[in-house]
C-alpha positions as CSV (number, residue, x, y, z in Angstrom):
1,X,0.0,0.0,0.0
2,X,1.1,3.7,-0.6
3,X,1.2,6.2,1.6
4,X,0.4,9.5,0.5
5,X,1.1,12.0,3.6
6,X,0.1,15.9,4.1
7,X,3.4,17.9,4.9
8,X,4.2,21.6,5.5
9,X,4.8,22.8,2.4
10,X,7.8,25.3,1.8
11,X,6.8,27.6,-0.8
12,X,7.6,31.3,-2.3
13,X,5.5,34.2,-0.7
14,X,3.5,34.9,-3.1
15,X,2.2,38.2,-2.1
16,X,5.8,39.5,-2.7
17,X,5.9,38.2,-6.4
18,X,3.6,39.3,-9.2
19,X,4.7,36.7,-11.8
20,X,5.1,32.9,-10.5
21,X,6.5,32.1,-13.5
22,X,9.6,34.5,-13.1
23,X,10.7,32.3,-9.9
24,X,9.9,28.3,-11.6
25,X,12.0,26.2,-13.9
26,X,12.0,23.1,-15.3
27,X,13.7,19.5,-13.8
28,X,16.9,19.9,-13.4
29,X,18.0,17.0,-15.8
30,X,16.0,19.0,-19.2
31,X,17.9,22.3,-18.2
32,X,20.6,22.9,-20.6
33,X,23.5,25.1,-20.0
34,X,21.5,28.5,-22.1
35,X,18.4,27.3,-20.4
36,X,20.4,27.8,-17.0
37,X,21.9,31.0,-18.1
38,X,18.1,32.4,-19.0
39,X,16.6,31.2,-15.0
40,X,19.7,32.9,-13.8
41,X,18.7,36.1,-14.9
42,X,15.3,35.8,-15.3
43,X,14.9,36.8,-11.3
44,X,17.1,36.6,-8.4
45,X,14.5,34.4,-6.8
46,X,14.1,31.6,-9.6
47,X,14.2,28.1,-8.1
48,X,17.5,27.3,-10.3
49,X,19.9,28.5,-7.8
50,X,18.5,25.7,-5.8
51,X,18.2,22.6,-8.2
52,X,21.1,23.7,-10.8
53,X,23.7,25.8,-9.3
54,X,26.6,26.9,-11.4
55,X,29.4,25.9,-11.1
56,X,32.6,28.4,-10.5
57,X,36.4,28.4,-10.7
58,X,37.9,27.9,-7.3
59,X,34.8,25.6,-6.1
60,X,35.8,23.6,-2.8
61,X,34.8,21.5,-0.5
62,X,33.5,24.1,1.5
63,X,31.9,26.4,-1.3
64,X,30.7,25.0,-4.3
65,X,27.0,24.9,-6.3
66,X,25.7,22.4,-3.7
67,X,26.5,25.0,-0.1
68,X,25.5,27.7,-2.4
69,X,22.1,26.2,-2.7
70,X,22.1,25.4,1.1
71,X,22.9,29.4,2.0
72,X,20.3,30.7,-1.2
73,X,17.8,28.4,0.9
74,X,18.4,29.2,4.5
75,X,18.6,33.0,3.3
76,X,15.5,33.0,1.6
77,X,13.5,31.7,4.4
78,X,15.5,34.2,6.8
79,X,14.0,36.7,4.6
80,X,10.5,35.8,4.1
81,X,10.8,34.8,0.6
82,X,10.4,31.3,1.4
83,X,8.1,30.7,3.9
84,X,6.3,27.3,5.0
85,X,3.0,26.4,6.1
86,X,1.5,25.8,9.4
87,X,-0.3,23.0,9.4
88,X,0.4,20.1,6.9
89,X,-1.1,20.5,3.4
90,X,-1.5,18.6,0.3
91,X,-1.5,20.4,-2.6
92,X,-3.1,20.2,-6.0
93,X,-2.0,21.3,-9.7
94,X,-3.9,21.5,-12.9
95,X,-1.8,22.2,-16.2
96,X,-3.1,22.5,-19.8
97,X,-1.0,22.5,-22.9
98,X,-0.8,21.0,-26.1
99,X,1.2,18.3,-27.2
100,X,2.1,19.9,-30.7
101,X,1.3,22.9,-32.1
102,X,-2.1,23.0,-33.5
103,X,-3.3,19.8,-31.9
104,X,-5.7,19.3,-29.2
105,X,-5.6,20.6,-25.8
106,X,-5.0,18.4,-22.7
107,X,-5.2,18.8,-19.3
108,X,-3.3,17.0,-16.7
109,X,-3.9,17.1,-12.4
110,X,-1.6,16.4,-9.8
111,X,-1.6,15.7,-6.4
112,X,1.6,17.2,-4.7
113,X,2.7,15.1,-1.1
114,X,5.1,13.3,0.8
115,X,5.3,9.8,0.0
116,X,7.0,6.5,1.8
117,X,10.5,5.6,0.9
118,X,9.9,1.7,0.0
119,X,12.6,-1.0,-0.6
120,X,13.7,-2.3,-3.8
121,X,12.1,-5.1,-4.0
122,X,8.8,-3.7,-2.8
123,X,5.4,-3.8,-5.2
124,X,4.5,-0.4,-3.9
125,X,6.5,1.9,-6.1
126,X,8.1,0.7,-8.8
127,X,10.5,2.1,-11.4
128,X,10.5,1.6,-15.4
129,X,14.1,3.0,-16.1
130,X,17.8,2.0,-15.3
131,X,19.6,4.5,-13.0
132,X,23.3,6.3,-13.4
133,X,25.7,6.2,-10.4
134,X,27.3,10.0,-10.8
135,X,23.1,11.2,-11.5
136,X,22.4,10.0,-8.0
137,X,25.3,11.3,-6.8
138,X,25.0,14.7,-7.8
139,X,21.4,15.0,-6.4
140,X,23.1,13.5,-3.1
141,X,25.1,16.3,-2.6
142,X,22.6,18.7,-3.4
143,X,20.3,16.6,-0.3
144,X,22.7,16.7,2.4
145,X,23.9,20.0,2.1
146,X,20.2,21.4,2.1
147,X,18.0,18.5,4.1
148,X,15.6,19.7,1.1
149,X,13.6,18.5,-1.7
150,X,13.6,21.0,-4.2
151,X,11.6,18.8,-6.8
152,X,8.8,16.6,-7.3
153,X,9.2,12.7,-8.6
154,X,6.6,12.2,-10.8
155,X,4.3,9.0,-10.1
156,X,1.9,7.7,-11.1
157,X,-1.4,5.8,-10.6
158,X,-4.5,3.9,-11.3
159,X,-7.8,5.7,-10.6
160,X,-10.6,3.0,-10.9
161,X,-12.7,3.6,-8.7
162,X,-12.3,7.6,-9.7
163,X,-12.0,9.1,-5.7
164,X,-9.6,10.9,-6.9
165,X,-11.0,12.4,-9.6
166,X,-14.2,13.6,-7.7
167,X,-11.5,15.6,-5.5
168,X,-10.3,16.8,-8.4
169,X,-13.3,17.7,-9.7
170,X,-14.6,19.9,-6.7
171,X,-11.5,21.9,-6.9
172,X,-11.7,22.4,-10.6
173,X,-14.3,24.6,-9.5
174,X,-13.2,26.6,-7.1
175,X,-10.6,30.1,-7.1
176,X,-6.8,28.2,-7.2
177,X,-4.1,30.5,-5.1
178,X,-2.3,30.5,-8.4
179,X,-3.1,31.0,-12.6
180,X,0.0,31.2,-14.6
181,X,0.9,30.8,-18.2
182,X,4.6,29.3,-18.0
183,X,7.2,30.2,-21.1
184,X,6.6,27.0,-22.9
185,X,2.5,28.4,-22.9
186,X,1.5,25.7,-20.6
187,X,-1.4,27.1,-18.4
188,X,-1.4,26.3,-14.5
189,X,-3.2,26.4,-11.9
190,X,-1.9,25.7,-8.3
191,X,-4.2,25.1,-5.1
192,X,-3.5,23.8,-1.2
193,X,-5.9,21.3,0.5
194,X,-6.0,22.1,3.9
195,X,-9.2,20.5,4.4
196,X,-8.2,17.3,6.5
197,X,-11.5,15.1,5.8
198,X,-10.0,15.8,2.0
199,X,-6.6,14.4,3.1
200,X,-7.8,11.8,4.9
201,X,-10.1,10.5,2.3
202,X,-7.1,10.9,-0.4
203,X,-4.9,9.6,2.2
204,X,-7.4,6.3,2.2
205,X,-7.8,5.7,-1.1
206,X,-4.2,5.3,-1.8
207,X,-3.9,2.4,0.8
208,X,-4.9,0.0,-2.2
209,X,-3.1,1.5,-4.5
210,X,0.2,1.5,-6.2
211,X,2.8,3.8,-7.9
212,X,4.6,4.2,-10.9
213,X,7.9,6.4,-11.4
214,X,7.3,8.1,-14.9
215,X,10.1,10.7,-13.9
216,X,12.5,11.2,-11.3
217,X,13.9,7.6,-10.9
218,X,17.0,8.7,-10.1
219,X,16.0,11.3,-7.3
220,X,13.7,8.5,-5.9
221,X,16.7,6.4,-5.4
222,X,18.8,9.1,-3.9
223,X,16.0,9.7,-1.5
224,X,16.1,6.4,-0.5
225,X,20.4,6.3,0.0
226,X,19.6,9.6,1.9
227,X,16.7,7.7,4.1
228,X,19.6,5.0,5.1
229,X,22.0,7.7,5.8
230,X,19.9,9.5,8.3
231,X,18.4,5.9,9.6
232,X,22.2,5.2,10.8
233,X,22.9,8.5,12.3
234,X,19.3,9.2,14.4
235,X,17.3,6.6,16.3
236,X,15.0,5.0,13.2
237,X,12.0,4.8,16.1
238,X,9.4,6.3,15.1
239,X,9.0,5.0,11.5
240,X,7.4,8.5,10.4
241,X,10.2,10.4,10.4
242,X,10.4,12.8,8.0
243,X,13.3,11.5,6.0
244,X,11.4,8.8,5.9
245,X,8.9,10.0,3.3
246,X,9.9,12.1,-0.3
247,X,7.8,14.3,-2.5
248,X,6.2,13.4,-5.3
249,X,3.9,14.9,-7.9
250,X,0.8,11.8,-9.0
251,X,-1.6,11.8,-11.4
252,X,-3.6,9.4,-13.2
253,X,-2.0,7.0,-15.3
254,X,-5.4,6.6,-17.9
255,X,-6.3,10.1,-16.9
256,X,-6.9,12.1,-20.4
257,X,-3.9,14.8,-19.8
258,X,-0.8,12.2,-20.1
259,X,0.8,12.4,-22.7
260,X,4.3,10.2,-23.7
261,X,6.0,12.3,-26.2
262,X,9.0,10.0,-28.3
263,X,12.6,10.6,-27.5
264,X,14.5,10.4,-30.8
265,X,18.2,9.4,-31.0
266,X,21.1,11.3,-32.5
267,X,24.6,9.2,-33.2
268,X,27.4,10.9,-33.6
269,X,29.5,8.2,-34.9
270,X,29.8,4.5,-34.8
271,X,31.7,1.5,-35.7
272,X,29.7,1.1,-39.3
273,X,29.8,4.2,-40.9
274,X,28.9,3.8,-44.8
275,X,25.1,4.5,-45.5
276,X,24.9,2.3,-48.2
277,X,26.4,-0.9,-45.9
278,X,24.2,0.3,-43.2
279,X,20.6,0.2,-45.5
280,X,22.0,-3.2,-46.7
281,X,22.4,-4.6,-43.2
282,X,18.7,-3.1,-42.3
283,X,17.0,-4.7,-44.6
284,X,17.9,-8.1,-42.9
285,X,15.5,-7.6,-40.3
286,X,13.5,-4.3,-41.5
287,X,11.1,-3.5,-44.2
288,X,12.8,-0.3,-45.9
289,X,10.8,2.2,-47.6
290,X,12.4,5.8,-48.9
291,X,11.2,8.7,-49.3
292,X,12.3,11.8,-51.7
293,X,9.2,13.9,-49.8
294,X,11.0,15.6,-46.9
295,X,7.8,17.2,-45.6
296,X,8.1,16.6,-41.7
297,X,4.2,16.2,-41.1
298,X,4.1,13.9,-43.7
299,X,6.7,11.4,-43.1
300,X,5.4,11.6,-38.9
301,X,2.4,10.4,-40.0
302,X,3.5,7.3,-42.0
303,X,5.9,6.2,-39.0
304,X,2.6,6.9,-36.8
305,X,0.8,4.5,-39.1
306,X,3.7,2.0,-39.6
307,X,4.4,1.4,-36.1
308,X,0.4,0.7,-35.3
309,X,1.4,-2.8,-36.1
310,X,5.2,-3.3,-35.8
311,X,7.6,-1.4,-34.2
312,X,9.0,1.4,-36.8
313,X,11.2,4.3,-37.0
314,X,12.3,7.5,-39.2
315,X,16.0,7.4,-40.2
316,X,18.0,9.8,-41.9
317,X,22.2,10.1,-42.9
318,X,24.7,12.4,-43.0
319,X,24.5,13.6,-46.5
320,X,22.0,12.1,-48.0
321,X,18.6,13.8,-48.3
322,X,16.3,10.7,-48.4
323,X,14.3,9.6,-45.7
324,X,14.0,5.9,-44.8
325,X,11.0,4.1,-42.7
326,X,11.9,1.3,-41.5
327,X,9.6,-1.4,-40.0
328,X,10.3,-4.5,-38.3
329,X,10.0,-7.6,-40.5
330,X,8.0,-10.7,-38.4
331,X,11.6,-12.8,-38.4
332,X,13.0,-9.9,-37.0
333,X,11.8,-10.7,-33.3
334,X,13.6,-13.7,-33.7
335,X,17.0,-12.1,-34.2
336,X,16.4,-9.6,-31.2
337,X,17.5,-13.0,-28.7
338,X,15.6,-14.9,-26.1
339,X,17.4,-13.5,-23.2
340,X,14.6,-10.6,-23.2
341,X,11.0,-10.8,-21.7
342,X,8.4,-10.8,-23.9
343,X,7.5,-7.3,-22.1
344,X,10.8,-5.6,-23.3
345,X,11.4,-7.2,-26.4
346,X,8.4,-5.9,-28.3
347,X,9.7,-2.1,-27.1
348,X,10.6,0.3,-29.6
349,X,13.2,1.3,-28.0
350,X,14.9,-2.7,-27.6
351,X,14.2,-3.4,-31.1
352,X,16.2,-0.2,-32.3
353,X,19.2,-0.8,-29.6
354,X,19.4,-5.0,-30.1
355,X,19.1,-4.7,-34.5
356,X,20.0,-1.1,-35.6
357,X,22.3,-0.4,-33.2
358,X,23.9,-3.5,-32.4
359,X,23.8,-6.0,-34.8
360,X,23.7,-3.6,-37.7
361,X,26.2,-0.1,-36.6
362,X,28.4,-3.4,-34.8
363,X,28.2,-1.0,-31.3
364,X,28.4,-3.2,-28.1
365,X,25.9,-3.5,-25.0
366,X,28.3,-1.6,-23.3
367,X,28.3,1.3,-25.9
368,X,24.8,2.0,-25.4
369,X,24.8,4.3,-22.4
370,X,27.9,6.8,-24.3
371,X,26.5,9.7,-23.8
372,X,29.6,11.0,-26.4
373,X,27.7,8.8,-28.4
374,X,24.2,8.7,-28.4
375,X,22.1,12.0,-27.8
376,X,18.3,12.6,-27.2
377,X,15.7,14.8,-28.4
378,X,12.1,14.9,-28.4
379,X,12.3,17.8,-31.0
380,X,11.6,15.9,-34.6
381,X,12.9,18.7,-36.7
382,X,15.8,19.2,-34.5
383,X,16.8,15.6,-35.3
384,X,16.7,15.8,-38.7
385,X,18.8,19.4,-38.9
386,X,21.6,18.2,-37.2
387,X,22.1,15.7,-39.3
388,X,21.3,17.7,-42.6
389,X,23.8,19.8,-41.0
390,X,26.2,17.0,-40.3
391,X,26.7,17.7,-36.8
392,X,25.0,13.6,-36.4
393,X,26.1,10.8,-38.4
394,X,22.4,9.3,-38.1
395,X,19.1,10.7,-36.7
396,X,16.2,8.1,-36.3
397,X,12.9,9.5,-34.9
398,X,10.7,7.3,-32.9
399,X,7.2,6.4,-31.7
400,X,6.2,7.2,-28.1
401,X,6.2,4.2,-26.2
402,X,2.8,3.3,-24.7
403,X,1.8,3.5,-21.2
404,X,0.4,-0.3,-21.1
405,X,3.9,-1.4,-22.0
406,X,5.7,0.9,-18.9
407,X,3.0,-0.4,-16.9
408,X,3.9,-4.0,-17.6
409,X,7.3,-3.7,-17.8
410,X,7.0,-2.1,-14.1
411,X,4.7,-4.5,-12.8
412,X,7.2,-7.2,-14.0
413,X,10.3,-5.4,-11.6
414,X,11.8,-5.0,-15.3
415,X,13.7,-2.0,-16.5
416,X,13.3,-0.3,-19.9
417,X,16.4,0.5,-22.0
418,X,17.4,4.7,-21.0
419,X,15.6,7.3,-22.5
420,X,12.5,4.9,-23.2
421,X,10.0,7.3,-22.3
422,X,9.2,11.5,-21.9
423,X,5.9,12.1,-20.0
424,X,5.2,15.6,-21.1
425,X,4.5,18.3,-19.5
426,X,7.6,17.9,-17.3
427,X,6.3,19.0,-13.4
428,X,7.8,22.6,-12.6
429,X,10.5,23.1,-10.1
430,X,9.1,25.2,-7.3
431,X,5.6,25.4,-6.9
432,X,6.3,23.6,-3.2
433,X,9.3,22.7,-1.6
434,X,10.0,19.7,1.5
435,X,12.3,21.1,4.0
436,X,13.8,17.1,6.2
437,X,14.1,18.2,10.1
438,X,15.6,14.9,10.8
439,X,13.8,15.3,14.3
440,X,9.6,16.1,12.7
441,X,7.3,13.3,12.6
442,X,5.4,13.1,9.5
443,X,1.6,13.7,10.0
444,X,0.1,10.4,9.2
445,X,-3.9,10.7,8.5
446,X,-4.2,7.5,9.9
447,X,-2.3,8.4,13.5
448,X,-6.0,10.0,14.4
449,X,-8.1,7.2,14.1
């Protein structure tokens, strides 16, 4: 069972602030170095001087991003523009966006609280994605220098018996403390439950539920090594301490507003470098179709239809101005191995590692994670420029992968190759914030009855 616990939210004083979006930013693993650059300047509040810190010349030991984080934080509350709740809260956020330009609109809810650290091999919450050593280490850092969260994991859930969406749906109708349009023109609305039959009630319904990690895996697992650090240095009795629990951000897994968006992949180089010996070695385990028409919309569609049925993908070389689909032949399964779960082996994202990658560019199972290698993008166009521009040797644009097949890949204690999936809108940096007193007791709906 989950637990899903009210906290005392840290969050900015709003009266002080006339734009919200001014002081938020995005996760601190999408932010690239001109997107970190643009938060720095864009106010002296914004919420990257706590998740993304710049580095400096001369960092130590003793001053570096992670204790300038920890002295932004302790100042900010000093000075009232951080200031944190009486009473513990659960809060509630509504964004709307589209997921391409001149599609439909979506909107997605999410309850913000503090959740139970669980074990690995627990059913309760349960990642999709393999984790990176120097990630976790980095957000380590960042956690015991501050005895913060500074960001929501992203879960998710199953809402059949819809009691969360009735809570949802009585707020929808009421005034929300805040009504933002952020810079990407998603449109957000932020309220607090303080109501604590509401908590209790959400609280409840949880109990029989379970959680999926779409985003945040490796903050999860750094809250957990920061759980077994403070477990060794203060008395673990009672259980509800506060490190005991970390924030996340859950919404409805078959809820309407999620949306997957694909994560293409950019090679720079690789062991098999000459188009024409690459398309031959393709067509050994793909269908390969070429197209002279390099309208975008187009050719998006046709790997939309194509991989309805087989798993299919977009590719495009380094001077050469055709575009090839490619789509798995039925023998081609076959050639992937039977070291795979059935789960994994009909992903997307396996089939183009285990035959494209591997067995056709002759890269290793080792070579997959190079990130000198192999970049990401969920920005089609992008892909295909940089290799028009021959920055990429190769560009190959993707599906989304489908939320059944995270779900059963999670419910199997499997992990998906990296990069498998982009739940999109990202949550926001900043709306709420978890200080961890090592000494507070987390407020526990059921401790009343």
């Amino acid at each position: 069972m989950a637990i899903v616990a009210p906290f005392k939210g840290i969050t900015y004083n709003w009266q002080l602030f006339k734009e919200p979006s001014h002081l938020l930013a995005p996760p601190y693993d999408v932010i690239s170095e001109e997107e970190q650059d643009y938060y720095y300047l864009l106010h002296p509040h914004n919420i990257i001087r706590l998740i993304l810190g710049k580095k400096r010349i001369g960092d130590s030991d003793w001053d570096n991003r992670y204790t300038r984080a920890a002295d932004h934080f302790k100042r900010w509350l000093e000075e009232g523009v951080l200031v944190r709740a009486k009473e513990p809260c659960l809060y509630l956020t509504s964004v709307r966006f589209k997921a391409d330009e001149g599609g439909p609109t979506f909107e997605r809810w999410g309850v913000i609280g503090l959740v139970r650290i669980e074990e690995p091999d627990s059913n309760v919450i349960m990642p999709h994605e393999k984790t990176f050593s120097a990630h976790k280490e980095d957000r380590l850092k960042l956690m015991r220098a501050c005895n913060a969260q500074f960001s929501q994991i992203f879960g998710l859930y199953e809402d059949g018996d819809k009691s969360i969406k009735q809570i949802i749906d009585f707020y929808s109708k009421t005034e929300p403390l805040l009504h933002f349009t952020f810079r990407d023109n998603t449109e957000h609305k932020f309220y607090v439950i303080k109501d604590s039959s509401i908590i209790s009630d959400i609280y409840n319904s949880f109990l029989s539920k379970r959680i999926l990690i779409a985003d945040g895996h490796h903050r999860y697992e750094t809250a957990r090594i920061f759980r077994n650090i403070m477990r060794t240095k203060y008395d673990p009795k009672p259980s509800n301490r506060s490190y005991e629990y970390t924030m996340m951000y859950l919404a409805d897994m078959l809820g309407e507003g999620l949306v997957i968006l694909p994560t293409h992949r950019l090679v720079r180089t690789a062991p098999l470098t000459e188009p024409a010996q690459i398309l031959n070695g393709l067509q050994d385990y793909f269908h390969v179709r070429v197209f002279k028409d390099n309208d975008l919309g187009y050719l998006l569609k046709e790997l939309e239809a194509s991989g309805r049925s087989t798993p299919s993908f977009l590719a495009r070389f380094r001077g050469i101005r055709d575009t090839y689909l490619l789509s798995l032949q039925p023998s081609g399964l076959d050639a992937i191995g039977d070291d795979l779960d059935p789960s994994l082996k009909v992903l997307d994202v396996m089939v183009l590692s285990r035959l494209f990658f591997q067995k056709v560019l002759g890269f290793k199972k080792e070579h997959m994670d190079r990130e000198e290698i192999f970049h990401y993008t969920s920005d089609a166009l992008h892909a295909f420029e940089a290799t028009e521009k021959g920055e990429y040797l190769i560009s190959v644009l993707m599906n989304p992968t489908k939320i059944e097949q995270v779900r059963d890949v999670a419910q199997k204690r499997l992990v998906m190759p990296r990069k498998s999936t982009f739940f999109y809108p990202k949550v926001l940096s900043g709306l709420v914030l978890n200080k961890i007193d090592p000494y507070e007791i987390v407020y526990v709906p059921e401790s009343e009855r």
